[in-house]
LUMTI-603577 format. One record per residue: residue number from 1; residue in one letter; chain; x, y, z of N, C-alpha, C in turn. Coordinates in Angstrom, 3 decimals, padded with zeros to 6 digits. Example, Ala and Ser with C-alpha at 12.3 -4.5 7.8 and 13.67 -1.06 7.14 Angstrom:
% LUMTI-603577
REC   nr  rest  kette       n.x       n.y       n.z      ca.x      ca.y      ca.z       c.x       c.y       c.z
REC    1     a      A   013.190  -005.690   007.800   012.300  -004.500   007.800   013.200  -003.300   007.800
REC    2     s      A   012.850  -002.250   007.080   013.670  -001.060   007.140   012.900   000.030   007.870
% end
This chain:
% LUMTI-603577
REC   nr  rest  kette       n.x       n.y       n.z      ca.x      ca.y      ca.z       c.x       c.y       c.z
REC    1     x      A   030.231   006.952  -044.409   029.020   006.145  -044.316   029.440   004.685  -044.132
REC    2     x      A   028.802   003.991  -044.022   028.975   002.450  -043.127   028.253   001.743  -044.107
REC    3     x      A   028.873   000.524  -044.885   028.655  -000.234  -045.716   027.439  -000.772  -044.982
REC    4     x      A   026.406  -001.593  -045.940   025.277  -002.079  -045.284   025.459  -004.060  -045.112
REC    5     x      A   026.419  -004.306  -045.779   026.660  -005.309  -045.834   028.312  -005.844  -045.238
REC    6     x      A   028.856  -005.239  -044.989   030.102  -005.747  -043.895   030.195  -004.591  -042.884
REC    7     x      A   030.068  -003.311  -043.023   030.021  -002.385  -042.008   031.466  -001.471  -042.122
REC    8     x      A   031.970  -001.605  -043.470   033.332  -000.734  -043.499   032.565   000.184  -043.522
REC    9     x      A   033.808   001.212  -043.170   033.174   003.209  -043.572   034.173   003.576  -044.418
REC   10     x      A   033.244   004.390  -045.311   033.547   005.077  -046.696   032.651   005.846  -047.025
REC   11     x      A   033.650   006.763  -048.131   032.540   007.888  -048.457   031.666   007.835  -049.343
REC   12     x      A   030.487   008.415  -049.265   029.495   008.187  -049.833   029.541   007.831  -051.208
REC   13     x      A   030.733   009.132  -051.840   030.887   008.657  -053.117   031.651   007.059  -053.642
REC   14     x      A   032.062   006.562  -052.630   032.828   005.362  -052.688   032.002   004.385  -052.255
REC   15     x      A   031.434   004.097  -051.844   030.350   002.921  -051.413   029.370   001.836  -052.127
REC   16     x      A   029.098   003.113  -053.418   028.540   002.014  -054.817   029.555   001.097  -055.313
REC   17     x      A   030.540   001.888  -055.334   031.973   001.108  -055.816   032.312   000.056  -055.303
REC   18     x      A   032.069   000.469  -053.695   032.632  -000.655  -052.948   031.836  -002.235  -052.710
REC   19     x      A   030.599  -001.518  -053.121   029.381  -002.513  -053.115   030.063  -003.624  -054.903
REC   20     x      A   029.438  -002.485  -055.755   029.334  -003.096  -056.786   030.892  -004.021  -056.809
REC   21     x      A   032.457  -003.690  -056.369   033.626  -004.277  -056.505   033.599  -005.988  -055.922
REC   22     x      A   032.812  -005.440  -054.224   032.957  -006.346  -053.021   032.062  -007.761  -053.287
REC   23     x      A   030.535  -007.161  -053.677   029.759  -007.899  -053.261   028.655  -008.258  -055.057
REC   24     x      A   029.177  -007.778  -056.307   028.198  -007.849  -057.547   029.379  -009.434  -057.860
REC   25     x      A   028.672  -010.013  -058.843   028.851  -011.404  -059.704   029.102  -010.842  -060.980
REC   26     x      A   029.725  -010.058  -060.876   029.982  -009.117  -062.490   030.858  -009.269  -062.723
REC   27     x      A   031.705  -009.561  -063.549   033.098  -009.444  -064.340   033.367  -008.926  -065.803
REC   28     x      A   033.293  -007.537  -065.636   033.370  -007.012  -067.109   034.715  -006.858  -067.372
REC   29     x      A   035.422  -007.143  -066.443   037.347  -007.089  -067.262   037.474  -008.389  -067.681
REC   30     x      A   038.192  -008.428  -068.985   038.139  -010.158  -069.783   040.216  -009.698  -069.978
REC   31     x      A   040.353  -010.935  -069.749   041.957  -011.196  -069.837   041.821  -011.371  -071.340
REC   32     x      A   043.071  -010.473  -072.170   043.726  -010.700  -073.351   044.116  -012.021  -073.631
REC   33     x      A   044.950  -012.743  -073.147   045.281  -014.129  -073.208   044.687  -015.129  -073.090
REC   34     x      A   043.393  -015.257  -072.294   042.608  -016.489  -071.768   041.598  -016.006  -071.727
REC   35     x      A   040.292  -016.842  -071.604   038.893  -016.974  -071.261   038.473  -016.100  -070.114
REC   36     x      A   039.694  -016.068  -068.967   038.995  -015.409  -067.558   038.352  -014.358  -067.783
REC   37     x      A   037.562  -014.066  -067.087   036.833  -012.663  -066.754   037.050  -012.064  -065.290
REC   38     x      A   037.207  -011.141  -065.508   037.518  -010.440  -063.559   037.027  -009.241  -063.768
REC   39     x      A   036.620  -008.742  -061.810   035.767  -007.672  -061.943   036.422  -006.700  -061.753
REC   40     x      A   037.686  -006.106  -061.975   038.093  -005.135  -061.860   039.666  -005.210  -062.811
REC   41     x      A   040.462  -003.861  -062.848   041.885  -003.874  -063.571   042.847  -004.378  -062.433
REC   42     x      A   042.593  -004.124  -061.444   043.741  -004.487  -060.406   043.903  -005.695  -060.409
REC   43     x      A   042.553  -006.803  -060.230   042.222  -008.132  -060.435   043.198  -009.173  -061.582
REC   44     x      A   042.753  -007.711  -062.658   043.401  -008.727  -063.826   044.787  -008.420  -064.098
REC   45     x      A   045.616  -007.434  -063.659   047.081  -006.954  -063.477   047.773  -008.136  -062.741
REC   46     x      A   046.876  -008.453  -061.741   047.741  -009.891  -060.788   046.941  -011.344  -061.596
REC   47     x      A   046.124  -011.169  -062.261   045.950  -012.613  -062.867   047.089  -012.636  -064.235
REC   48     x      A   047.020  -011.232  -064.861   047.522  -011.676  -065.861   049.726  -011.736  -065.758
REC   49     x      A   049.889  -011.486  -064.697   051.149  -012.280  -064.302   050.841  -013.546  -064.129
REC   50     x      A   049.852  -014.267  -064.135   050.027  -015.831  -063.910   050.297  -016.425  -065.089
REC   51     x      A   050.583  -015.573  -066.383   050.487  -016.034  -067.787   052.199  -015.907  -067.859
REC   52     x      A   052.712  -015.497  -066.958   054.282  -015.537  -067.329   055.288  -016.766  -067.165
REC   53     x      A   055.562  -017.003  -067.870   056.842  -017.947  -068.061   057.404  -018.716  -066.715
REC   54     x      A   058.354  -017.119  -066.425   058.832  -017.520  -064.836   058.319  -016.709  -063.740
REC   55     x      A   058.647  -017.725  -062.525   058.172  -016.837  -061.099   058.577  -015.863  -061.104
REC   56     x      A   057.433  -014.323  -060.664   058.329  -013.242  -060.467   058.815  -013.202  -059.442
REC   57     x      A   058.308  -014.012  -058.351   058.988  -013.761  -056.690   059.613  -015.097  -056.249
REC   58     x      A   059.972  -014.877  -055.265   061.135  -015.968  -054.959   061.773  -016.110  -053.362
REC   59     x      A   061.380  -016.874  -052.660   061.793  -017.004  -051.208   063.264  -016.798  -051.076
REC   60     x      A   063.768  -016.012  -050.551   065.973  -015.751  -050.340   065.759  -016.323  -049.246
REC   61     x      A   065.396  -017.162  -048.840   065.532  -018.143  -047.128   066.560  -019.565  -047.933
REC   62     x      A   068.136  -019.432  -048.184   068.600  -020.531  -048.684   067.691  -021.893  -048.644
REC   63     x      A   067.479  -022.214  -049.701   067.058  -024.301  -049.728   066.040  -024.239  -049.801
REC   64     x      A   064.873  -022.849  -049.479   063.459  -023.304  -049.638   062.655  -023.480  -051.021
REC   65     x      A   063.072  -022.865  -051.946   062.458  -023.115  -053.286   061.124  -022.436  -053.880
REC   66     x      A   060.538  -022.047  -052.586   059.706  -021.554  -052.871   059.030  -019.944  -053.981
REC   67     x      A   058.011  -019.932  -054.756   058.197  -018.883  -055.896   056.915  -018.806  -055.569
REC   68     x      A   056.434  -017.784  -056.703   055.036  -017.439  -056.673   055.005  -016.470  -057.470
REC   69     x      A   053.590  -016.376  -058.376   053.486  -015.208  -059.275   053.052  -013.751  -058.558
REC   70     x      A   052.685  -013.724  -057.495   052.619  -012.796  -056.667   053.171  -012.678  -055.667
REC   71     x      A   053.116  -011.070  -055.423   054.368  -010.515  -054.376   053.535  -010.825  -052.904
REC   72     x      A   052.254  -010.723  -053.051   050.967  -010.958  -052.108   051.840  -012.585  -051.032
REC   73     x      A   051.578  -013.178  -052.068   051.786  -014.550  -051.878   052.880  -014.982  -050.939
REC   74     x      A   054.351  -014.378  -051.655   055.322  -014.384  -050.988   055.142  -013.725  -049.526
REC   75     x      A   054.511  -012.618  -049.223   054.659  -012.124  -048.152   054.110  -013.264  -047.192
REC   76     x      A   052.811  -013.496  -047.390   051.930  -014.868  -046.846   052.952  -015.914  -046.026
REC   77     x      A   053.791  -016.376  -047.738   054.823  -017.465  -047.681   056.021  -017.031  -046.316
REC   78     x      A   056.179  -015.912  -046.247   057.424  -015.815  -045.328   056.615  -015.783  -043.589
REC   79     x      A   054.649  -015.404  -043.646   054.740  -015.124  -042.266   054.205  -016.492  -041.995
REC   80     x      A   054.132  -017.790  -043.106   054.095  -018.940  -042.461   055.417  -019.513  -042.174
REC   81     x      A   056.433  -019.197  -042.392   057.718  -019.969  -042.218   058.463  -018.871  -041.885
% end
């Protein structure tokens, strides 16, 4: 079935989900450590690495320096440079 609001296709049983994930102002996942609220576990798995110490990722391009708490990020980081 075809989302009514961006036009992905998914199955029927997936579509409330995708609605309520994509497009609700809801945040019933609350971070252990901090105030945030996020709307899902995946959400808060990559926020709550931002509570760590050190970078988990790290540019190997000698001299650039560049880090990041996500692996997301880094990938980003390498297809701008």
């Amino acid at each position: 079935i075809t989302c009514p609001l961006c036009e992905i296709i998914c199955r029927v049983i997936s579509l409330k989900a995708h609605i309520r994930l994509k497009y609700s102002d809801e945040h019933p996942v609350h971070c252990p450590l901090c105030d945030n609220s996020l709307k899902n576990l995946m959400d808060l798995h990559k926020h709550v690495e931002t509570h760590n110490d050190s970078d988990a990722y790290s540019c190997d391009v000698e001299g650039c320096g560049f880090t990041s708490w996500a692996s997301l990020t880094l990938r980003q980081h390498y297809k701008r440079v």
